[in-house]
C-alpha positions in Angstrom: 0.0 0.0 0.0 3.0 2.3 0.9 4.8 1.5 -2.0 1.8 2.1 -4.4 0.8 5.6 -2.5 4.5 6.3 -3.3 4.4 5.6 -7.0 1.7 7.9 -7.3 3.4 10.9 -6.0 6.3 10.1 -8.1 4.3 9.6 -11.5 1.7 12.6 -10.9 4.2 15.7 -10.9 5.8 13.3 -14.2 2.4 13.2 -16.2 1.3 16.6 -15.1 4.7 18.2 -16.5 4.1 16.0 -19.7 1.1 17.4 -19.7 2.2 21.3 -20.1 4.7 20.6 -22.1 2.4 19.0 -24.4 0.2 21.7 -24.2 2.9 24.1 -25.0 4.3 22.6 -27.9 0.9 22.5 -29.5 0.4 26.6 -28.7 3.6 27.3 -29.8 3.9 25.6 -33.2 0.7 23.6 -33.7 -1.6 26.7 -32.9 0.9 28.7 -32.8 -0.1 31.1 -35.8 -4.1 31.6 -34.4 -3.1 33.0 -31.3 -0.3 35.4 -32.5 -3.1 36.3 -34.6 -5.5 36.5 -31.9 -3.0 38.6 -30.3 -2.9 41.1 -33.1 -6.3 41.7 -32.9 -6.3 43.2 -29.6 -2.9 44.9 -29.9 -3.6 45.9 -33.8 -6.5 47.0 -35.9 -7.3 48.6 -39.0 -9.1 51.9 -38.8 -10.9 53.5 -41.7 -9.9 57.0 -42.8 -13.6 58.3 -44.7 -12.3 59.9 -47.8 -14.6 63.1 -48.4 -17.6 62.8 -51.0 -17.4 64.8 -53.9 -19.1 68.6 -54.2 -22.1 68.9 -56.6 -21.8 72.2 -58.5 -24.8 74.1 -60.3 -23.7 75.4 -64.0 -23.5 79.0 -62.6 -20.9 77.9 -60.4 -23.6 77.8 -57.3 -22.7 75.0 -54.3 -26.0 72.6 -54.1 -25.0 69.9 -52.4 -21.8 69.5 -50.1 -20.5 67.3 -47.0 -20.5 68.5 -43.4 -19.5 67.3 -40.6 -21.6 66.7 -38.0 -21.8 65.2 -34.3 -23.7 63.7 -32.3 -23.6 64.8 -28.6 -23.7 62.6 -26.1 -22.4 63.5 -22.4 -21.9 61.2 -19.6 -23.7 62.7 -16.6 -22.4 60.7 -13.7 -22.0 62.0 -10.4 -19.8 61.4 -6.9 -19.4 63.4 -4.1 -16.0 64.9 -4.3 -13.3 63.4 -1.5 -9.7 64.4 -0.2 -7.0 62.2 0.9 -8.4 60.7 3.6 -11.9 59.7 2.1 -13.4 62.5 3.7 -16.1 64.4 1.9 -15.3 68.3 0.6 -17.5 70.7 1.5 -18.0 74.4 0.1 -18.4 77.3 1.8 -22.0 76.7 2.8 -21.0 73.1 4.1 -22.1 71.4 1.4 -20.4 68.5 -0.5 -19.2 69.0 -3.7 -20.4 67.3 -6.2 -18.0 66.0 -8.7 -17.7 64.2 -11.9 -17.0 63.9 -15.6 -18.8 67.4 -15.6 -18.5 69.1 -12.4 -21.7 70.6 -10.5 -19.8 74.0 -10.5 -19.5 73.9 -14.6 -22.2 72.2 -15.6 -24.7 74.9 -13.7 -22.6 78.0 -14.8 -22.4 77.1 -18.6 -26.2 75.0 -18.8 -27.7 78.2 -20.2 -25.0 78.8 -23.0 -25.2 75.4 -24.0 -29.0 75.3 -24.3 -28.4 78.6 -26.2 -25.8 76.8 -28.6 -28.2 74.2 -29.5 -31.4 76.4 -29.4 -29.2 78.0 -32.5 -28.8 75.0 -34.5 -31.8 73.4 -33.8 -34.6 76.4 -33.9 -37.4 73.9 -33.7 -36.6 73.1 -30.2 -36.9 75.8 -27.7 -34.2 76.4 -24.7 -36.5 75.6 -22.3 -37.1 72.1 -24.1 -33.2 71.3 -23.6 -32.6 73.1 -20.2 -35.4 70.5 -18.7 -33.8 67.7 -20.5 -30.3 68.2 -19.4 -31.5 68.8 -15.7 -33.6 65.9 -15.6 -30.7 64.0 -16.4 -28.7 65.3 -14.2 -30.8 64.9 -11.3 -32.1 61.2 -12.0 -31.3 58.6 -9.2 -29.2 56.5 -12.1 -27.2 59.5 -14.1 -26.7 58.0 -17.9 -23.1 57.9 -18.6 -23.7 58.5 -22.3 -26.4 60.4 -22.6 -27.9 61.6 -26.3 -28.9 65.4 -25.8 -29.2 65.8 -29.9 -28.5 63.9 -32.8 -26.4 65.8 -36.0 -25.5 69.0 -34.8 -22.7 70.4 -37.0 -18.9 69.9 -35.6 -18.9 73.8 -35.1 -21.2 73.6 -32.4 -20.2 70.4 -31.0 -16.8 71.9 -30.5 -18.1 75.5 -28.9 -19.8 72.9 -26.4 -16.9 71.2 -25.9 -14.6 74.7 -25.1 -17.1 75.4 -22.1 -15.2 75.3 -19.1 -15.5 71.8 -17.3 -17.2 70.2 -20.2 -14.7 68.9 -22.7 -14.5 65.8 -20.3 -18.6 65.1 -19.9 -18.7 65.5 -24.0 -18.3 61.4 -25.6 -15.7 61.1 -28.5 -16.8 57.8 -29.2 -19.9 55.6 -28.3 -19.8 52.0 -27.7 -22.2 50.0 -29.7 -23.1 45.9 -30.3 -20.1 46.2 -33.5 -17.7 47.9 -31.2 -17.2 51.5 -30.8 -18.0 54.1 -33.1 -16.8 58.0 -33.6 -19.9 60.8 -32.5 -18.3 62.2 -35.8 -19.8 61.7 -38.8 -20.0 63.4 -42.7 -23.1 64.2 -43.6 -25.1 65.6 -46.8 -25.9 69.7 -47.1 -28.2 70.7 -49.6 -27.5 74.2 -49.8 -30.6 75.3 -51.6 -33.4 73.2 -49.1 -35.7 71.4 -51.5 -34.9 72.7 -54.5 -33.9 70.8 -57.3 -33.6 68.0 -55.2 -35.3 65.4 -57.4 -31.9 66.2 -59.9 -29.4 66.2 -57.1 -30.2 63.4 -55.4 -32.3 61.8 -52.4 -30.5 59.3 -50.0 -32.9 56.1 -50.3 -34.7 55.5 -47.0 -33.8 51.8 -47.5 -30.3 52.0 -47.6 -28.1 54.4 -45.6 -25.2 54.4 -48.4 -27.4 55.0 -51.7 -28.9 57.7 -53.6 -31.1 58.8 -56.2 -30.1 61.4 -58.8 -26.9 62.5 -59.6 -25.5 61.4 -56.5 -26.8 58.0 -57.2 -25.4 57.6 -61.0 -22.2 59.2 -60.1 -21.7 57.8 -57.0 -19.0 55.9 -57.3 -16.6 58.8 -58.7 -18.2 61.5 -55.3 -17.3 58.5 -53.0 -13.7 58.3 -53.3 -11.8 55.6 -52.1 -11.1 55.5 -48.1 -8.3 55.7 -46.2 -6.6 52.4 -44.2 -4.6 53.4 -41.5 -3.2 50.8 -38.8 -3.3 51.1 -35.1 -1.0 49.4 -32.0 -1.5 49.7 -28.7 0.6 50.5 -26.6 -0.8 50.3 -23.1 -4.3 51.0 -22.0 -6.4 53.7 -24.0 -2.9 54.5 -25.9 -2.6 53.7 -29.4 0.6 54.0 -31.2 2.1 53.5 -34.5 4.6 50.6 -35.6 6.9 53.7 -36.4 6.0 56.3 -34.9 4.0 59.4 -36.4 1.7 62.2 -36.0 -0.5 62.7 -32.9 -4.0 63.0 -33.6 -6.9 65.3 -32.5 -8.8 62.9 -30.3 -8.7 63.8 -27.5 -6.6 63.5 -23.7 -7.3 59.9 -22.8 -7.4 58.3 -26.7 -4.0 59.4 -28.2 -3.8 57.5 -32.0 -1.0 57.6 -34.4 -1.6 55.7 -37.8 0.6 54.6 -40.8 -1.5 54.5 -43.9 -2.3 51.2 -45.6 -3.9 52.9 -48.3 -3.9 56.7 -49.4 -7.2 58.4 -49.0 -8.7 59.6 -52.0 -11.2 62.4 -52.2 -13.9 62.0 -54.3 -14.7 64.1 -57.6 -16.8 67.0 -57.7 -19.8 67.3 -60.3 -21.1 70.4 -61.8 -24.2 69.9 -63.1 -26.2 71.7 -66.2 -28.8 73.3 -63.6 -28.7 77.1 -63.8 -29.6 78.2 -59.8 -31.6 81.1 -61.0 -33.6 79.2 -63.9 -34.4 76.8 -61.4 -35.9 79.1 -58.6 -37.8 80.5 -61.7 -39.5 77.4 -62.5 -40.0 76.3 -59.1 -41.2 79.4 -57.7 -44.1 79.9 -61.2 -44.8 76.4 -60.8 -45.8 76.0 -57.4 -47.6 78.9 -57.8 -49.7 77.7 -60.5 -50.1 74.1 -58.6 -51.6 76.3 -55.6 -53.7 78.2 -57.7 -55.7 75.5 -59.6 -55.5 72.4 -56.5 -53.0 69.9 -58.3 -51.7 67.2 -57.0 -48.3 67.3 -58.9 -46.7 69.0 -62.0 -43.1 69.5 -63.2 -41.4 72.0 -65.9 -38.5 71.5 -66.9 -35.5 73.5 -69.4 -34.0 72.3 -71.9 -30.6 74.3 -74.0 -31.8 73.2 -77.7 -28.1 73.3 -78.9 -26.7 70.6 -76.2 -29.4 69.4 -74.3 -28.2 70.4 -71.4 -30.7 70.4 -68.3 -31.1 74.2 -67.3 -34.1 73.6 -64.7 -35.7 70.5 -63.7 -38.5 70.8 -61.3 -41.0 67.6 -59.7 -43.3 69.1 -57.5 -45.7 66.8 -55.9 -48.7 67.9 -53.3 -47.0 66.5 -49.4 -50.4 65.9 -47.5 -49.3 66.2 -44.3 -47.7 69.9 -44.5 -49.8 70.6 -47.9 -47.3 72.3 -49.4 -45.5 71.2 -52.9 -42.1 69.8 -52.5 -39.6 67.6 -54.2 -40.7 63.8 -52.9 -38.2 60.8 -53.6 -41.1 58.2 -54.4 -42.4 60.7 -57.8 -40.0 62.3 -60.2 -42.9 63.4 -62.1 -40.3 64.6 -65.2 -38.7 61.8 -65.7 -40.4 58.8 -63.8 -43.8 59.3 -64.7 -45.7 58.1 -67.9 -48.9 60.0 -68.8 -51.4 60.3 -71.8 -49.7 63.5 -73.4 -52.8 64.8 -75.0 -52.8 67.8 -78.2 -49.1 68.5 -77.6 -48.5 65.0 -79.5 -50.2 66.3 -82.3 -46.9 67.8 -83.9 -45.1 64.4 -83.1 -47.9 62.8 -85.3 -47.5 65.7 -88.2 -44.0 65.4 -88.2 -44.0 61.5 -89.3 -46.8 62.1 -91.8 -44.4 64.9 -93.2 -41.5 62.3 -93.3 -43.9 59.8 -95.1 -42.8 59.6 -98.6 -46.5 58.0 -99.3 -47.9 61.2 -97.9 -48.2 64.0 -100.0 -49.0 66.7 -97.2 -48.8 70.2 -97.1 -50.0 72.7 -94.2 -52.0 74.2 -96.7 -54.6 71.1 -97.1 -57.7 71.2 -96.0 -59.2 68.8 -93.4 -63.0 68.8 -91.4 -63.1 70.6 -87.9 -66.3 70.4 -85.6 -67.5 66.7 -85.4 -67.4 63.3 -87.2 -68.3 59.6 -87.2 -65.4 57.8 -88.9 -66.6 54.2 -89.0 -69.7 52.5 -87.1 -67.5 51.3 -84.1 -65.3 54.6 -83.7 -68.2 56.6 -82.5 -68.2 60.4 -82.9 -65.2 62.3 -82.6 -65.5 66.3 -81.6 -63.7 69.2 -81.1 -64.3 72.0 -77.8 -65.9 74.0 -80.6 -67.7 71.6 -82.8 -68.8 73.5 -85.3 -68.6 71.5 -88.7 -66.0 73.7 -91.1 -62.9 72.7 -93.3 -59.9 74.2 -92.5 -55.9 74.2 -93.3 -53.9 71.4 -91.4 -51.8 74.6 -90.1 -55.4 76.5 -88.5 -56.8 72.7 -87.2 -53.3 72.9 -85.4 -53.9 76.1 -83.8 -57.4 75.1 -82.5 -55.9 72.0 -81.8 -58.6 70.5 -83.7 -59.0 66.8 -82.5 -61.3 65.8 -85.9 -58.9 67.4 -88.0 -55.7 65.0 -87.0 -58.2 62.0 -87.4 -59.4 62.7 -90.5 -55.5 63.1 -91.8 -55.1 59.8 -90.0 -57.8 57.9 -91.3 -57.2 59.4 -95.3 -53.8 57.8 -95.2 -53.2 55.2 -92.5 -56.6 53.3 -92.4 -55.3 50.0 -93.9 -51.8 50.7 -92.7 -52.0 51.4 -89.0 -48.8 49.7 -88.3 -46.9 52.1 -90.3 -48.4 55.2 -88.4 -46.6 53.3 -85.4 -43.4 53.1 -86.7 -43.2 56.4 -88.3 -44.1 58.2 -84.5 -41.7 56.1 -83.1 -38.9 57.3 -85.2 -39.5 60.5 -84.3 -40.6 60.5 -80.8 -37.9 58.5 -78.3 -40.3 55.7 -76.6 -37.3 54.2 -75.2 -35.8 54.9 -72.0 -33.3 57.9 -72.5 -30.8 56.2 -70.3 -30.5 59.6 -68.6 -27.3 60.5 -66.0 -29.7 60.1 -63.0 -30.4 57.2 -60.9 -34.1 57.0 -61.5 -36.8 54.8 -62.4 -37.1 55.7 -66.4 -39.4 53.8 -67.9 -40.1 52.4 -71.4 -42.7 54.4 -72.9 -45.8 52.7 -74.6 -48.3 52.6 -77.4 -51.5 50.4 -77.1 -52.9 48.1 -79.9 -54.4 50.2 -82.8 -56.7 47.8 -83.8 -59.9 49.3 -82.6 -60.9 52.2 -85.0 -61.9 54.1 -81.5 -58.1 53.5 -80.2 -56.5 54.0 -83.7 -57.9 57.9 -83.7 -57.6 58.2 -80.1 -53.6 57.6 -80.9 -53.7 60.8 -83.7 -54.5 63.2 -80.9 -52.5 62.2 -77.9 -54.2 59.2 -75.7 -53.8 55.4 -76.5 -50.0 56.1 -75.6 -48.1 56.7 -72.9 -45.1 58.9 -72.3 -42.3 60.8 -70.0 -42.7 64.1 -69.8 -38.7 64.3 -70.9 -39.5 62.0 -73.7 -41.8 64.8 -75.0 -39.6 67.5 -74.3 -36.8 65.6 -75.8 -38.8 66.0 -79.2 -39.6 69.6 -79.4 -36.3 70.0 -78.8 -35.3 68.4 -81.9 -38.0 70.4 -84.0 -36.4 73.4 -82.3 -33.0 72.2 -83.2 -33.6 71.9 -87.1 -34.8 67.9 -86.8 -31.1 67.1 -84.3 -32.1 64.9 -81.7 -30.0 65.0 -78.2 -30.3 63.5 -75.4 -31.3 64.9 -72.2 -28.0 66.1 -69.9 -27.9 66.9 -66.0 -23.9 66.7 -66.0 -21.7 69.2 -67.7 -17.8 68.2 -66.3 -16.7 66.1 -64.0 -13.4 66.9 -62.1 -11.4 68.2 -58.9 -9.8 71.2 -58.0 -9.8 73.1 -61.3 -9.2 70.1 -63.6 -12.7 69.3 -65.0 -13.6 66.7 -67.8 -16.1 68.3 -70.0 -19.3 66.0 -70.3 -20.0 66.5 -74.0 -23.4 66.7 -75.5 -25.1 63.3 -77.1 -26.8 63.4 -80.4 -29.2 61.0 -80.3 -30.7 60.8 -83.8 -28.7 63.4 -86.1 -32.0 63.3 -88.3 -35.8 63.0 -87.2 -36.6 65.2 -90.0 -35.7 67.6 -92.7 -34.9 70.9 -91.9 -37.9 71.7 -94.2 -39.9 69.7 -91.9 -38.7 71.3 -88.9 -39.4 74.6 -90.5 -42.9 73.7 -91.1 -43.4 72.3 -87.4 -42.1 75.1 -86.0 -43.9 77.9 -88.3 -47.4 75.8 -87.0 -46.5 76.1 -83.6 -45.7 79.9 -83.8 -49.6 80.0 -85.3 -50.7 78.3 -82.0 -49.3 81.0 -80.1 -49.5 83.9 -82.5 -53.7 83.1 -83.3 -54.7 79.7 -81.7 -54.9 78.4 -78.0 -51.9 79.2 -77.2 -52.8 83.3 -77.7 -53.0 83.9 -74.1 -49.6 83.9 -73.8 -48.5 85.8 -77.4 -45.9 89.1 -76.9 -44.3 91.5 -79.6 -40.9 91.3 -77.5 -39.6 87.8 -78.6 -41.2 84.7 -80.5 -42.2 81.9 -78.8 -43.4 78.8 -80.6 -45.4 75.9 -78.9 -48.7 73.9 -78.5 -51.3 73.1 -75.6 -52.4 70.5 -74.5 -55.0 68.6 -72.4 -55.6 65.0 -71.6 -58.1 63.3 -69.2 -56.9 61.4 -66.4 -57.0 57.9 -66.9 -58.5 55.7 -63.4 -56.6 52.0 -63.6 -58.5 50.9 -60.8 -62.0 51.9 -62.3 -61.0 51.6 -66.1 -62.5 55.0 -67.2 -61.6 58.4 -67.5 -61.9 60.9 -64.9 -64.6 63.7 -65.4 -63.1 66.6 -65.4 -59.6 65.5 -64.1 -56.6 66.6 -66.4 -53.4 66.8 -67.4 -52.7 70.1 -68.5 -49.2 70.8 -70.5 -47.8 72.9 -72.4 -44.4 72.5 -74.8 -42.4 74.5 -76.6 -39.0 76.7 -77.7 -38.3 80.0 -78.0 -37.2 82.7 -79.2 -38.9 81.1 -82.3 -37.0 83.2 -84.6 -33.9 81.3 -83.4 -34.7 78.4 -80.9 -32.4 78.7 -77.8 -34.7 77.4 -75.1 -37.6 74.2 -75.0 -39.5 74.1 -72.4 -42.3 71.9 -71.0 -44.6 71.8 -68.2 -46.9 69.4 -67.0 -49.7 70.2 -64.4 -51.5 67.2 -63.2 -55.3 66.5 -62.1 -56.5 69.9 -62.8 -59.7 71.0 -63.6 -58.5 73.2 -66.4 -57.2 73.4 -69.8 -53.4 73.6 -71.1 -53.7 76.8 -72.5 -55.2 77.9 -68.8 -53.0 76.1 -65.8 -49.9 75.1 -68.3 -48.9 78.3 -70.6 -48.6 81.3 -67.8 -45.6 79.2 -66.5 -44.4 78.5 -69.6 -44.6 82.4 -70.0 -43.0 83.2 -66.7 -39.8 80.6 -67.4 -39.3 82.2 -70.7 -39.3 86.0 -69.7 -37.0 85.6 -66.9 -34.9 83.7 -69.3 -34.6 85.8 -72.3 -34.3 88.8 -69.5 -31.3 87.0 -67.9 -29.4 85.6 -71.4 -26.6 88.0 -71.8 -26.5 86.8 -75.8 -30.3 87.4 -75.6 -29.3 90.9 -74.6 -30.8 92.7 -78.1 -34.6 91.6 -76.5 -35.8 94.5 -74.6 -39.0 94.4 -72.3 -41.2 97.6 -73.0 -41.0 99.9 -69.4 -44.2 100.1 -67.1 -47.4 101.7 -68.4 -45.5 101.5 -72.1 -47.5 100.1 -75.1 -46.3 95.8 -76.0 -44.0 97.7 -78.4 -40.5 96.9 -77.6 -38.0 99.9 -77.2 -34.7 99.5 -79.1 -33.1 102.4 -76.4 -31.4 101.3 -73.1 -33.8 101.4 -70.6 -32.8 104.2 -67.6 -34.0 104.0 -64.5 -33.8 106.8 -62.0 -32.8 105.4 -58.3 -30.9 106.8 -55.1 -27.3 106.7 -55.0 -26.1 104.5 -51.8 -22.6 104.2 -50.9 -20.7 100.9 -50.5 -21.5 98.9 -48.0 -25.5 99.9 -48.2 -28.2 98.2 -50.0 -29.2 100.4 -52.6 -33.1 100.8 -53.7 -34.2 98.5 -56.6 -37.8 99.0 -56.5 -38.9 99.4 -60.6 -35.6 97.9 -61.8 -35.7 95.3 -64.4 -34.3 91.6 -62.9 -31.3 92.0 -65.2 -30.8 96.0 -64.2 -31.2 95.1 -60.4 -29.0 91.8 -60.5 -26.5 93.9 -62.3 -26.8 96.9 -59.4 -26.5 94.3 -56.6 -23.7 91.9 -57.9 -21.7 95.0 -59.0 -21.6 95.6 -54.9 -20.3 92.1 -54.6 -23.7 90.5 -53.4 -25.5 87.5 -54.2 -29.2 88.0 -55.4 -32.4 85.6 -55.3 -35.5 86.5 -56.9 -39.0 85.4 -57.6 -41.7 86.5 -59.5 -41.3 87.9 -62.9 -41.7 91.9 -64.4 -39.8 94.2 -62.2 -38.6 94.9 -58.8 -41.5 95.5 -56.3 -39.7 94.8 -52.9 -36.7 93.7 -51.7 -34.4 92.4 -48.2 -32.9 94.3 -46.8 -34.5 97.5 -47.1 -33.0 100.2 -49.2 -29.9 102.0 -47.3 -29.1 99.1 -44.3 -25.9 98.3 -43.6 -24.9 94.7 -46.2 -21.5 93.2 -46.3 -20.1 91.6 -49.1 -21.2 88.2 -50.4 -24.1 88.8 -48.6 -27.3 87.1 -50.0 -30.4 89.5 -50.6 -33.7 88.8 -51.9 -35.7 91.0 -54.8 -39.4 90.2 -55.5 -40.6 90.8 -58.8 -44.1 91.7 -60.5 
């Protein structure tokens, strides 16, 4: 028994020590290389460096869309009595302790009103009072929150004036630890520097997604991105982080000291200057909307096109928001691009134009065709006109009365027993398919329903039984305009960084839709539209402007019918006429009015301000106030006060281009709305203005 209990205590401390040596062979080169790595991971990581997205630039040189930074401030609100050497409590002069902590009782009481102040100024929705109560309740509560969120995205300015308080650059978080690990309060964020505007063009970020956009920011987004920064981290001893070689300190902060070596070089990414014109654009938007108000729409969009490039000038999608009932820019309905609709009369010069390229159709504007009222065929059922008195007319005058009859009798004389051939003739002249535009949007494929039916075959001559974008449509009176060119629809005009820009050239899309003949005869029609047809309401002497009206009933999937009294009002066209510069279109939706009504007055408004703001359109003179539509060939003088620099002067009764001229001579940046001339402006004539200040002129 002895000698057994013997053997034991010899073989034990023999097996054990097998036993650990065993086990450290195996760590050391078995396993060896997972737990040096294992090892690196908590002495060494990989930190990412965000490279800087890209600027979006309008095409007058305007910021619209930048990155900030901005924090989110979270402050740890603990609390301990304060103690001296010996454990004993200190008191102040009254005898009471002091309280003590990340953010002393002292500091945080003498600065609480500043700070409230500070974020009062950056976020003016919520009152001082709401964040005074907040920050005291926290501070009081029997469980103080070590990281307390006072206010999501406040920009890095403010963050930092917090932070400079006396006593509360400790209390203010750096980081926040999360489930993944800990994350910076700092943060990039997107600036649209113009609010709402335009917004469709520049880009949404997608509600689903955190890292994608809509717009340009979506199509280019891989060139704004950039590529980000790897920079590697070792630590040194608790909290400390320190480079394998040394380097740099950084900037965050006492008790987190990093130094990095870069993996990979940061690179910035490019900045984007798009084809919208800031001032074109607040034009449009501002007549629009106005126009959307006035008549109870639900959405509408006008957009301006440059006839030579096709360049983008204005692009506006206003859509009715319910809840605030005001017309904004909404990411679910690009009404311009995203939307197909029934484009009513203002295809009737798309269905001219292919019978004029028809070689089997001997046409001239000269022929004469039945306005008022007809019955075509047993089962295509009457077709009318608004005024349906039963006359014969020339093709140009049934154009200008936009004569429905008129189009289906041309129709049905030559494409009766060749339907087909109507089809394919439109759609060489009128783009159906997507326009693969530089936006990330949902562009879809336009359509043309079976012209079988003799009902659906003359419905097709006059703008329903097919279904369109609004920048299709555009897209084709901006070819007429453009001698029978076709190009395609740009929002990018160069793409670059600091100074060195790659033009985006212009694409031609067809180089032919028609003669230049045709194109002449188009355009001379459309000129009688405005000059004598529907389109009179919006006629001057000043400058020509050639279009057509049109309206088109809303169309109820759900209830397969039309809407009484529900349209789409539009209007499109070019101008100066003489020699096409502009096209326009706009689009008012679920009206109860005409084209020529909700449509053309904006159309109007776009094209004044326009022409008034065109330095090569310069010769075009508006007549003064009071004058007769005659157009003065004289420079227009305006008597106003004389301010010295650094005063607003007084610009009431200026013309836009006389008052923008006045202002920016003083080196300050002007908005305007409203068309005619100067009623009021801010600031008032004679206060004090700095340069580069922004002031505001109202026009009438």
């Amino acid at each position: 028994m002895l000698r057994s209990t013997v053997w034991v205590y010899v073989l034990l401390p023999v097996v054990v020590s097998a036993c650990i040596i065993g086990a450290m062979v195996k760590i050391q080169w078995v396993d060896g290389a997972e737990w040096r790595e294992r090892a690196n991971h908590r002495v060494e990581m990989l930190r990412v460096d965000p490279a800087q997205r890209g600027t979006i630039y309008s095409g007058d040189g305007k910021i619209l869309a930048t990155t900030v930074p901005v924090c989110d401030l979270y402050l740890d609100m603990a609390t301990w009595v304060k103690k001296d050497k010996h454990g004993q409590p200190v008191l102040d002069r009254r005898g009471a302790a002091i309280i003590d902590g990340p953010i002393p009782d002292s500091a945080f009481y003498n600065s609480l009103d500043s700070v409230c102040r500070t974020l009062h100024r950056v976020v003016p929705d919520r009152p001082v009072s709401y964040f005074r109560d907040k920050l005291l309740n926290a501070r009081r509560s029997s469980r103080p929150n070590r990281c307390f969120l006072v206010q999501r995205g406040i920009p890095y300015s403010a963050w930092m004036d917090i932070c400079q308080y006396k006593g509360w650059s400790r209390g203010v978080l750096k980081t926040v630890r999360y489930e993944e690990g800990e994350r910076s309060v700092l943060r990039q964020e997107r600036a649209h520097v113009y609010g709402n505007m335009g917004k469709n063009v520049i880009g949404f970020k997608n509600s689903n997604s955190s890292d994608t956009y809509t717009g340009l920011e979506g199509f280019y987004d891989e060139k704004l991105r950039g590529t980000d920064g790897l920079y590697r981290y070792r630590r040194l001893t608790r909290g400390v982080w320190l480079q394998d070689g040394g380097g740099d300190l950084s900037d965050w902060g006492e008790e987190l000291t990093l130094d990095s070596v870069s993996k990979q070089q940061r690179v910035d990414g490019v900045d984007i200057i798009s084809s919208i014109d800031t001032r074109y654009q607040d034009v449009a938007e501002t007549s629009l909307r106005r126009q959307l108000m006035r008549y109870g729409a639900t959405s509408g969009c006008a957009v301006l096109m440059e006839v030579a490039t096709g360049y983008i000038l204005a692009c506006s999608s206003l859509v009715l928001d319910t809840q605030s009932h005001t017309y904004v820019e909404s990411v679910d309905n690009n009404v311009a691009c995203s939307d197909l609709y029934e484009p009513g009369s203002i295809f009737k010069p798309v269905f001219l134009t292919a019978l004029f390229n028809d070689k089997q159709v001997p046409l001239d504007t000269a022929r004469r065709v039945r306005v008022g009222r007809k019955v075509f065929s047993q089962y295509s059922g009457e077709i009318s006109d608004d005024d349906d008195r039963v006359d014969t007319v020339s093709v140009k005058r049934a154009l200008a009365v936009s004569s429905n009859v008129g189009m289906c009798e041309l129709a049905w004389h030559y494409y009766r027993d060749r339907r087909s051939d109507l089809e394919q003739q439109v759609r060489r002249v009128l783009p159906y398919e997507p326009l693969m535009l530089d936006l990330k949007t949902n562009e879809p494929r336009g359509t043309v329903n079976r012209l079988q039916s003799d009902r659906g075959f003359l419905n097709f001559c006059y703008g329903y039984n097919s279904n369109v974008t609004v920048l299709q449509m555009l897209t084709f009176y901006n070819a007429i305009a453009g001698g029978g060119r076709m190009m395609k629809p740009l929002f990018c005009k160069a793409v670059g960084r600091d100074g060195d820009y790659r033009a985006v050239p212009p694409v031609v899309l067809n180089k032919s839709i028609c003669s230049p003949e045709t194109a002449k005869q188009i355009r001379e029609m459309m000129e009688e539209v405005v000059q004598h047809g529907t389109g009179s309401n919006i006629k001057n002497n000043i400058y020509g402007i050639a279009g057509k009206t049109g309206t088109s009933s809303v169309y109820d999937a759900r209830a397969k019918s039309y809407i009484p009294d529900c349209f789409y009002a539009s209007f499109a066209g070019f101008f100066p006429s003489e020699h096409p510069k502009y096209s326009c279109i706009v689009v008012v939706k679920n009206v109860r009015a005409h084209g020529r009504q909700a449509a053309a007055p904006v159309f109007k408004n776009i094209a004044d301000c326009v022409v008034s703001m065109d330095k090569e359109l310069s010769h075009i003179r508006f007549p003064e106030v009071g004058d007769s539509a005659s157009v003065s060939r004289r420079p227009v003088a305006v008597q106003h006060r004389d301010y010295p620099s650094g005063q607003m002067p007084d610009c009431k009764g200026l013309t836009v281009r006389q008052a923008v001229a006045l202002l920016e001579a003083r080196g300050l940046k002007v908005r305007f709305d409203g068309y005619g001339r100067v009623r009021s402006q801010s600031p008032r004539a004679g206060a004090v203005v700095q340069r580069n200040q922004q002031v505001v002129i109202h026009l009438q």
